[in-house]
C-alpha positions in Angstrom: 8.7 -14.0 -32.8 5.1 -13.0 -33.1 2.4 -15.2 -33.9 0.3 -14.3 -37.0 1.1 -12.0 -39.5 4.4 -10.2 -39.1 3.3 -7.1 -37.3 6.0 -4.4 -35.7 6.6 -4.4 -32.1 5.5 -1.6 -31.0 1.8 -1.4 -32.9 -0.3 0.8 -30.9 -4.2 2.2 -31.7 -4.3 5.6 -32.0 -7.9 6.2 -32.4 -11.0 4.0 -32.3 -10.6 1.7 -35.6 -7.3 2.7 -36.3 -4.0 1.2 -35.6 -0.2 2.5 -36.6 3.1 3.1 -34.9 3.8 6.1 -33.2 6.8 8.0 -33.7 8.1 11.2 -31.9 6.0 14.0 -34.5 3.0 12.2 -34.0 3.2 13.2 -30.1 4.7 16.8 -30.7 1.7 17.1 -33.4 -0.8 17.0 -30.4 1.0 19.5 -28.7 1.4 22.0 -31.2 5.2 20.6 -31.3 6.5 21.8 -28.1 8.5 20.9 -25.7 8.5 24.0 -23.1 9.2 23.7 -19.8 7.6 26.1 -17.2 9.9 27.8 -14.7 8.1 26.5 -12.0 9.0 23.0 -13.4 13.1 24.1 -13.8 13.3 25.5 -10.2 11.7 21.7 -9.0 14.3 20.0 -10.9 16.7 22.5 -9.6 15.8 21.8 -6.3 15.6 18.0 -6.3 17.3 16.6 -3.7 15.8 19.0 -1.3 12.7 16.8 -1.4 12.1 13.0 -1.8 14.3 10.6 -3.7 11.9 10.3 -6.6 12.5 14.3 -7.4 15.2 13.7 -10.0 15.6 13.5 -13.5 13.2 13.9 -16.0 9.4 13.6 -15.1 8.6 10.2 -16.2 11.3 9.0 -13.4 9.2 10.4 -10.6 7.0 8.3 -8.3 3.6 9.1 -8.7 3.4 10.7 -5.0 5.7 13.4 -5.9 4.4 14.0 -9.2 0.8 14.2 -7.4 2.4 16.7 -4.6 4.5 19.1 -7.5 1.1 19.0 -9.6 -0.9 20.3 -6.3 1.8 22.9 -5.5 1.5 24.3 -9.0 5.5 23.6 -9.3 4.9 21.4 -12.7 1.9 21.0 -15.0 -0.3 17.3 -15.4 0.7 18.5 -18.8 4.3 18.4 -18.3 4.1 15.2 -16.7 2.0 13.5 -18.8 4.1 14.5 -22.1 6.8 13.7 -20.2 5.3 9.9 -20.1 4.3 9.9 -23.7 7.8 10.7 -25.0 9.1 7.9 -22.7 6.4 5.3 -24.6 8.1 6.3 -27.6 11.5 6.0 -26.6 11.1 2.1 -24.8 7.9 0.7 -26.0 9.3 -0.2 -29.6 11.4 -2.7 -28.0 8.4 -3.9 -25.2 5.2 -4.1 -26.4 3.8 -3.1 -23.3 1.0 -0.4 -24.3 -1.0 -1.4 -26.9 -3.7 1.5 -27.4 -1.7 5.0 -26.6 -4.1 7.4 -25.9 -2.1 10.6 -26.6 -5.2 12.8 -27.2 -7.2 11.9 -24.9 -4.2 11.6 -22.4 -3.3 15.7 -23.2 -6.7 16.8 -23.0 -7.5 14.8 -19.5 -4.0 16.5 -18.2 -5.4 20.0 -19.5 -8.3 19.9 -17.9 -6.6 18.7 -14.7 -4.7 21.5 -14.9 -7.8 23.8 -15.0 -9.1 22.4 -12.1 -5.6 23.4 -10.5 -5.3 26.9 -11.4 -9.6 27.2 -10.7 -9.6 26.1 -6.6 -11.6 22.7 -7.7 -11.0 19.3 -5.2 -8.2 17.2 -6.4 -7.9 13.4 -6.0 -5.1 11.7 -4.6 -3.5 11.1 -8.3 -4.5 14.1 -9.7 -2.8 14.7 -12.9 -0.4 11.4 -12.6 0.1 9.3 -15.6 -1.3 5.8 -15.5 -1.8 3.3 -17.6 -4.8 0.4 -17.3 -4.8 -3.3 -18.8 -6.4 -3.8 -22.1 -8.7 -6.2 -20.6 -11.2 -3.7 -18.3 -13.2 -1.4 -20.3 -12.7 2.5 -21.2 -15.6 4.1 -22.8 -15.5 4.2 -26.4 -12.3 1.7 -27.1 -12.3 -2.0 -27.6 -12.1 -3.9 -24.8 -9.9 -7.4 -26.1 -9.0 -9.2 -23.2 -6.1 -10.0 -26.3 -8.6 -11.9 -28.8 -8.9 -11.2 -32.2 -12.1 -11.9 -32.3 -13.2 -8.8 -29.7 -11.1 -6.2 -31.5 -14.1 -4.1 -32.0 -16.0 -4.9 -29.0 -16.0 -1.2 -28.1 -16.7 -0.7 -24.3 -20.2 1.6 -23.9 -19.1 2.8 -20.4 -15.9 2.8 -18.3 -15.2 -0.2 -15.8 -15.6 0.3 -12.6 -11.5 0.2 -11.5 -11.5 2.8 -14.7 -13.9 5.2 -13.3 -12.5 5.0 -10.1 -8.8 6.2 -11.5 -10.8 8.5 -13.6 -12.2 10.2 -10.3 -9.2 10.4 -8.6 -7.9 12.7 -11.2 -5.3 9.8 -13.0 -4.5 10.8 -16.4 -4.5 7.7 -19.1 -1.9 7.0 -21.2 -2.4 4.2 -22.3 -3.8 0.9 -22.1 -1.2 -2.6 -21.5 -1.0 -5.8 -23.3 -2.5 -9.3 -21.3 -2.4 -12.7 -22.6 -5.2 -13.7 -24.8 -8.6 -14.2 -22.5 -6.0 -13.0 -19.9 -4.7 -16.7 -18.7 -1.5 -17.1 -19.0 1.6 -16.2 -17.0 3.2 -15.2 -20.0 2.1 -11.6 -22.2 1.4 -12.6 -25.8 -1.4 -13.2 -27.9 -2.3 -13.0 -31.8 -4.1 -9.6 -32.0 -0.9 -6.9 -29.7 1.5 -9.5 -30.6 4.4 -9.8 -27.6 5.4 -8.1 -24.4 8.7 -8.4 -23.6 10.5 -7.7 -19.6 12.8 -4.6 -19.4 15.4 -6.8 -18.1 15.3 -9.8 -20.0 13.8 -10.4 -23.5 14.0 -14.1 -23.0 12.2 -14.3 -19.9 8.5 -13.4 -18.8 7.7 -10.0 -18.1 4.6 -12.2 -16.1 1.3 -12.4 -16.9 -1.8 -11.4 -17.0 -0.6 -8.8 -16.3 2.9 -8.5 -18.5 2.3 -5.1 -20.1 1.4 -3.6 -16.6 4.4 -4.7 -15.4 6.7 -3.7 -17.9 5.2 -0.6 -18.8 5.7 0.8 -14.9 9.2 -1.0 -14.7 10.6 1.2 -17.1 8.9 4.2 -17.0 5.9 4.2 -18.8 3.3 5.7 -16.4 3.9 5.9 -12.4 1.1 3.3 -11.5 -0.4 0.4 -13.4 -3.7 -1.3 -12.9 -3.6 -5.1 -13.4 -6.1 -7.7 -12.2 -5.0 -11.5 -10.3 -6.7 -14.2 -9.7 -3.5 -16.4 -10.0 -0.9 -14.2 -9.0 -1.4 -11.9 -12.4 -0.6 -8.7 -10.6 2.1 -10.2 -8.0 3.9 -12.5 -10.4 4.1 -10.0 -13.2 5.5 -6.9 -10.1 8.3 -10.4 -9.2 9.4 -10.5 -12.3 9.7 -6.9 -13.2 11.3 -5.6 -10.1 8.6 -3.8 -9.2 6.1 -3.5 -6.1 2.6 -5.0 -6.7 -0.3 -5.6 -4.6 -3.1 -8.3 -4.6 -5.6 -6.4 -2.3 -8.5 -8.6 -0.4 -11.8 -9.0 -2.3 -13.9 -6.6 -1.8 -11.5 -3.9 -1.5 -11.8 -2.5 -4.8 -14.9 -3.0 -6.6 -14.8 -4.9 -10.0 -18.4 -3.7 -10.7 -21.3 -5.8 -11.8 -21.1 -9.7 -10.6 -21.4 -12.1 -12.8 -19.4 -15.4 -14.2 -18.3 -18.7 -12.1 -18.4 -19.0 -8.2 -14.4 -19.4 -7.7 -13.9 -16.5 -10.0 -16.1 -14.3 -8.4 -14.4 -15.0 -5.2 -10.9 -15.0 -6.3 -10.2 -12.5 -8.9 -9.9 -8.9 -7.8 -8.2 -5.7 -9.4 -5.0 -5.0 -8.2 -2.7 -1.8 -8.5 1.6 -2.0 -9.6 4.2 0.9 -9.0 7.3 1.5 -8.3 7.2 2.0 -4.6 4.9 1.3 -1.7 4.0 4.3 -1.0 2.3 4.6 -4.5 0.5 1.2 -4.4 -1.3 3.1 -1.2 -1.9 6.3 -3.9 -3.4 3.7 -6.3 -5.3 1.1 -3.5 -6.9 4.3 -2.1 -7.7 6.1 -6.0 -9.3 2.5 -6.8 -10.6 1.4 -3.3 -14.4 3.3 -4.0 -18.1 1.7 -4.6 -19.5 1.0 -7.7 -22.9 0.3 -7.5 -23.8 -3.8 -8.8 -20.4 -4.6 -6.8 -21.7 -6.9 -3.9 -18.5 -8.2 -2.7 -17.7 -4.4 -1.9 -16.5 -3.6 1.9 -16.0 0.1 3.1 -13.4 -1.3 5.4 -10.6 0.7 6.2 -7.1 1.6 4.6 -5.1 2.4 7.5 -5.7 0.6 11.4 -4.3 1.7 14.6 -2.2 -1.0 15.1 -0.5 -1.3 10.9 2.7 0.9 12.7 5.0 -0.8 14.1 7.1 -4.7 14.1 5.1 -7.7 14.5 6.0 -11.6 14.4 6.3 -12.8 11.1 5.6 -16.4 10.0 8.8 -17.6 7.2 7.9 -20.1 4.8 11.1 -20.2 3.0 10.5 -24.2 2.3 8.4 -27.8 2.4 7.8 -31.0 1.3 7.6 -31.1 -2.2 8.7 -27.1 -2.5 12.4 -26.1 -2.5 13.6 -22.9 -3.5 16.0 -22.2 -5.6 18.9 -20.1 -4.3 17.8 -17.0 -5.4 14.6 -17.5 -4.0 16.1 -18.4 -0.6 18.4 -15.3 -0.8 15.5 -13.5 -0.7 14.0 -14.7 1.7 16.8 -14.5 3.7 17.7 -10.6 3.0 13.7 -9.7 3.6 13.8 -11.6 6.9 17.2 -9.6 8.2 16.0 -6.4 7.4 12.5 -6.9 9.1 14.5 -8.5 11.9 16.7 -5.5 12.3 13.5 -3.1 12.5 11.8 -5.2 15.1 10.0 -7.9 13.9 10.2 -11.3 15.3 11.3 -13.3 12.6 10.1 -17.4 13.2 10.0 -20.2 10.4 6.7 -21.9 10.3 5.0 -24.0 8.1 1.6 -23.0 6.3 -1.4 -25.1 6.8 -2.6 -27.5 3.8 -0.3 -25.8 0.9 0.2 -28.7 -0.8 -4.0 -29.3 -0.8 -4.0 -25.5 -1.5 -2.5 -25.4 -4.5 -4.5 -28.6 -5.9 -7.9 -26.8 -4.6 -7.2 -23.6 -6.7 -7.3 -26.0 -9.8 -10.2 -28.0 -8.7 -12.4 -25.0 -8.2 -11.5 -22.7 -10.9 -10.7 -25.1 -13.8 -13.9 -27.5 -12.9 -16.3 -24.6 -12.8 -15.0 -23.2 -16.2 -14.4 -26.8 -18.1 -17.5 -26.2 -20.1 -17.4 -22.7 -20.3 -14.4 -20.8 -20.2 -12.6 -23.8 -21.6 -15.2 -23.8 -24.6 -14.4 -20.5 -25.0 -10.6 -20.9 -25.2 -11.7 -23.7 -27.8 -13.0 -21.3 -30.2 -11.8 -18.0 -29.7 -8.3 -18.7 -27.8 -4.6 -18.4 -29.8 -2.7 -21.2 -30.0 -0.7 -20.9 -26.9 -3.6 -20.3 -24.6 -5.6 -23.1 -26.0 -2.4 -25.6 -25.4 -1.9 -24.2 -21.8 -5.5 -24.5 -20.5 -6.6 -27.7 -22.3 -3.3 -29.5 -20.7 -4.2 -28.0 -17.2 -7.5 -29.2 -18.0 -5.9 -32.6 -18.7 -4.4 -33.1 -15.6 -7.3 -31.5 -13.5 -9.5 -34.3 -12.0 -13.7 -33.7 -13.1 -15.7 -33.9 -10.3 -19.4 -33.6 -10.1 -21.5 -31.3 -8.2 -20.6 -33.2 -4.4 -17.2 -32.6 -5.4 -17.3 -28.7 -5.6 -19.0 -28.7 -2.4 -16.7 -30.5 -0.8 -14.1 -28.4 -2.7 -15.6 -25.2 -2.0 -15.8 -26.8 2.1 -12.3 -27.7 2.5 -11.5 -23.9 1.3 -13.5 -23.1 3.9 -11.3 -25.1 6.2 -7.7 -24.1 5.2 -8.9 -20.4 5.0 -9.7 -20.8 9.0 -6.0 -22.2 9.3 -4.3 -19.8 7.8 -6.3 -17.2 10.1 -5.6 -19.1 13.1 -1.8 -18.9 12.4 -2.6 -15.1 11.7 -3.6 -15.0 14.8 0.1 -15.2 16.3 1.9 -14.2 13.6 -0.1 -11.3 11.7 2.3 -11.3 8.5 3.3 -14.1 6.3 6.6 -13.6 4.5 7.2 -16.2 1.8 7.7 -16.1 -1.9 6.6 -15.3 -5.7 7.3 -18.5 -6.9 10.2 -21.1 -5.9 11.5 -20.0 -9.0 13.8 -17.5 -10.6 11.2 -15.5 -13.6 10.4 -18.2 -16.3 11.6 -18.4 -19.4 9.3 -17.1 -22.7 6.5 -20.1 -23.3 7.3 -22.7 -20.7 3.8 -23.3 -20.4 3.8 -25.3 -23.9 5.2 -28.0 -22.9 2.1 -30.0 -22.4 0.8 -31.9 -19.1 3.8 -32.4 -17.5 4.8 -28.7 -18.2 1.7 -27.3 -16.1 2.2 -29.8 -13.3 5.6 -28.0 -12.6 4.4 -25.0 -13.4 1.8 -25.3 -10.4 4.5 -26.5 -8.2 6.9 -23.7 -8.9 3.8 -20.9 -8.9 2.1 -22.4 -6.0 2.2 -19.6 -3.4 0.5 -17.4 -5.4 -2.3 -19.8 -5.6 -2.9 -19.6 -2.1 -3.7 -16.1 -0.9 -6.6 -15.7 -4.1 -8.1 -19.6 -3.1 -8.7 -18.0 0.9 -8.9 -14.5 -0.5 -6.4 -12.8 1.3 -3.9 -9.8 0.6 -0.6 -10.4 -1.5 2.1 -8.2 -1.5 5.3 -8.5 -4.0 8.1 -6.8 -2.7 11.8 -6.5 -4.7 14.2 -7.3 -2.9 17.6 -6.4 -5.8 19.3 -8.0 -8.5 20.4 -11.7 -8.9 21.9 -12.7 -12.3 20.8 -9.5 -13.8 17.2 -10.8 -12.8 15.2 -9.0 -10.2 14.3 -11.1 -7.3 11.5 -10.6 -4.6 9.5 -11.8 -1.7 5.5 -12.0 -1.0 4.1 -10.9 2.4 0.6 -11.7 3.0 -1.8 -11.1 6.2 -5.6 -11.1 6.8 -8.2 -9.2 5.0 -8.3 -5.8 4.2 -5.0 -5.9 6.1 -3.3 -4.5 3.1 -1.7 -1.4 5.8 0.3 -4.4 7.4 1.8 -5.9 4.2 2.4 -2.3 2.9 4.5 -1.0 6.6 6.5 -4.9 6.5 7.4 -4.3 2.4 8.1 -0.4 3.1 11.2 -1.5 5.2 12.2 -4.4 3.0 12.2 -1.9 0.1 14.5 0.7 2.2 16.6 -2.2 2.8 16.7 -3.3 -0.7 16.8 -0.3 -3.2 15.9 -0.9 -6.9 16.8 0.8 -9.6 13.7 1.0 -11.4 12.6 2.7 -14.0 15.4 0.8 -16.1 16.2 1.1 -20.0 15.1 -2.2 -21.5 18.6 -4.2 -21.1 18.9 -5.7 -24.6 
């Protein structure tokens, strides 16, 4: 059910000021109503299965690496590839809600001028001519920027976002732009203004959030790679639930721009990149992973070290006081820790330092800086549901003064150096999303004592943006007809060793992403 006016699913803003369903002639209307293919595209698809697993089926399948590689060759078009995406918008996003500005034209021209630069000699980026899609909350020149508030629908964007530009550069054609939460706070997708986002696999259970569009627009096929933001686990827990692969990269890594806003936020919150492999989220962390100047936090630290090749010791935390995982969450666990164990790694439970306090902390810092502010905000400009999530985390979030966000901000300090310490002996962290199968639609409004378990079951992704280290989400198959997962963290900017640890979980466990929504 959507809140507000009765509005259709799949709603979608053509052009600025404008906003209509988009059907099939729509699409073939910017195109002049054809659907050729080029030869060099048939002999590709003739010859998949020659190459890599993604060169199957139509285009829209394809991972964005080999769509990147068959654009470079000159064996398809950014054109062909980027129709390809927009008729697969039309065919699943009536029943997901996932992209809610399409950006056909724009999309067709960018992919035509890509091609240009193709057929001209010019440099091509490392997603030149791939689909992509980015969240509703960043800004794109010349469209609002909502952050999924009615009352910013016209707050058109004067200049792209940084993470924007940065896809822009690296030759990333967008689609479209995904749904988030209103004010982007919620780990459900839904808000007054883009109605609801629903999960490819389950229409009665999150697609995550805030980044719940992202996540189902790339788990089924709209777009190769998704941009999403976390501060809370809104890229990793929305990649969890979706079956997809989803990384939290260190701060500094990719540059949010200008600074500005609360201490914790500022510290915690980065942009973050989903797909549907690994090797992708390296595509999109090295597109996005440029400098925009105003961005202090910025660090031209590498991608790739020496020693990311390779099996290391891995530190399990499969369980503690207070946190038990359900059996699908211990499954796997167990399955990522076999197949890492069989390639090598030494495979030893330990126990984190101070999660308990860490996951407390998070709320101390965040929700204390932003009482007056950001909970003001929610006051006046929030829906419903986001108002009656923050003001009961609020509620159970003890006030303290300026001494106690010192102390607050020291005792980060303090389990940031334990968690480095144990890094020290055991480089990567394997533990999970959440203790939790993927939540069911709105159990965040059930008041105070709802949040409380919330934060229990969605503690470990609290912990990696409170010491601002690297979270990966990796699937691990299907339980219940319900994707499961694992999270692998390490140091910062040691993205290279969460991506070579999930690289041979995910040959180990195959998904079967993009899916048709299954309902």
């Amino acid at each position: 059910m959507l809140l507000g006016s009765e509005r259709p699913p799949f709603s979608v803003q053509l052009h600025q000021g404008s906003s209509m369903p988009v059907d099939r002639r729509q699409i073939l209307s910017l195109v002049g109503g054809a659907l050729a293919v080029s030869p060099a595209l048939a002999s590709a698809r003739s010859n998949a299965g020659t190459g890599g697993q993604g060169l199957q089926g139509p285009l829209w399948r394809w991972d964005a690496a080999d769509l990147a590689d068959a654009i470079r060759r000159r064996q398809i078009t950014s054109r062909e590839a980027t129709l390809s995406a927009l008729e697969r918008v039309q065919a699943v996003n009536p029943k997901l809600n996932a992209i809610v500005e399409l950006l056909a034209d724009e999309a067709l021209a960018a992919a035509d001028q890509a091609d240009r630069t193709v057929r001209d000699g010019g440099p091509l980026g490392v997603l030149h001519g791939v689909p992509v899609t980015t969240k509703i909350n960043v800004d794109l020149r010349g469209h609002p920027t909502t952050n999924g508030l009615v009352a910013m629908k016209d707050n058109i964007a004067k200049q792209d976002s940084a993470v924007v530009a940065a896809f822009r550069k690296s030759g990333a054609v967008i689609i479209g732009r995904t749904n988030t939460p209103a004010m982007s706070f919620r780990w459900f997708t839904e808000n007054d203004l883009h109605g609801r986002t629903y999960n490819p696999w389950d229409r009665t259970v999150t697609p995550g959030g805030s980044s719940g569009g992202a996540s189902s627009a790339v788990s089924s096929g709209m777009g190769a790679i998704a941009h999403g933001n976390d501060i809370a686990g809104s890229v990793r827990y929305p990649g969890y639930v979706s079956g997809v692969p989803a990384i939290r990269p260190t701060l500094g890594r990719i540059s949010a721009g200008r600074g500005g806003g609360a201490m914790s936020g500022s510290i915690m919150g980065v942009e973050g990149v989903l797909a549907r492999s690994i090797q992708d989220l390296r595509l999109g962390l090295a597109a996005t992973s440029v400098r925009a100047a105003g961005d202090p936090w910025w660090t031209p630290a590498p991608l790739h070290y020496p020693d990311s090749e390779g099996p290391k010791r891995v530190a399990l935390f499969a369980r503690a006081a207070g946190y038990t995982p359900s059996p699908s969450v211990a499954a796997a666990l167990e399955a990522a820790a076999k197949a890492l164990s069989d390639a090598g790694y030494v495979v030893e439970e330990k126990e984190l330092p101070h999660f308990a306090e860490g996951q407390d902390l998070w709320s101390r810092l965040v929700m204390n800086e932003s009482r007056d502010t950001f909970g003001e905000a929610v006051r006046k400009y929030g829906d419903e549901r986001v108002r009656k999530e923050v003001l009961a985390w609020l509620e159970i979030t003890p006030k303290v003064d300026m001494r106690g966000l010192s102390e607050a901000f020291a005792r980060r300090n303090a389990i940031a150096s334990a968690w480095d310490l144990l890094m020290e002996d055991y480089p990567i962290i394997l533990m999970p999303n959440s203790w939790e199968p993927p939540m069911k639609l709105d159990r965040d409004q059930g008041g105070p004592d709802a949040i409380r378990e919330i934060l229990r079951i969605q503690s470990p992704m609290l912990l990696p943006p409170l010491i601002g280290v690297p979270g990966l989400s990796v699937p691990t198959g299907v339980t219940d007809d319900l994707p499961t997962g694992v999270q692998i963290v390490s140091r910062r900017f040691r993205e290279d060793l969460c991506f070579t640890a999930g690289e041979v979980i995910e040959r180990a466990c195959p998904m079967p992403t993009p899916i048709d929504p299954r309902w």
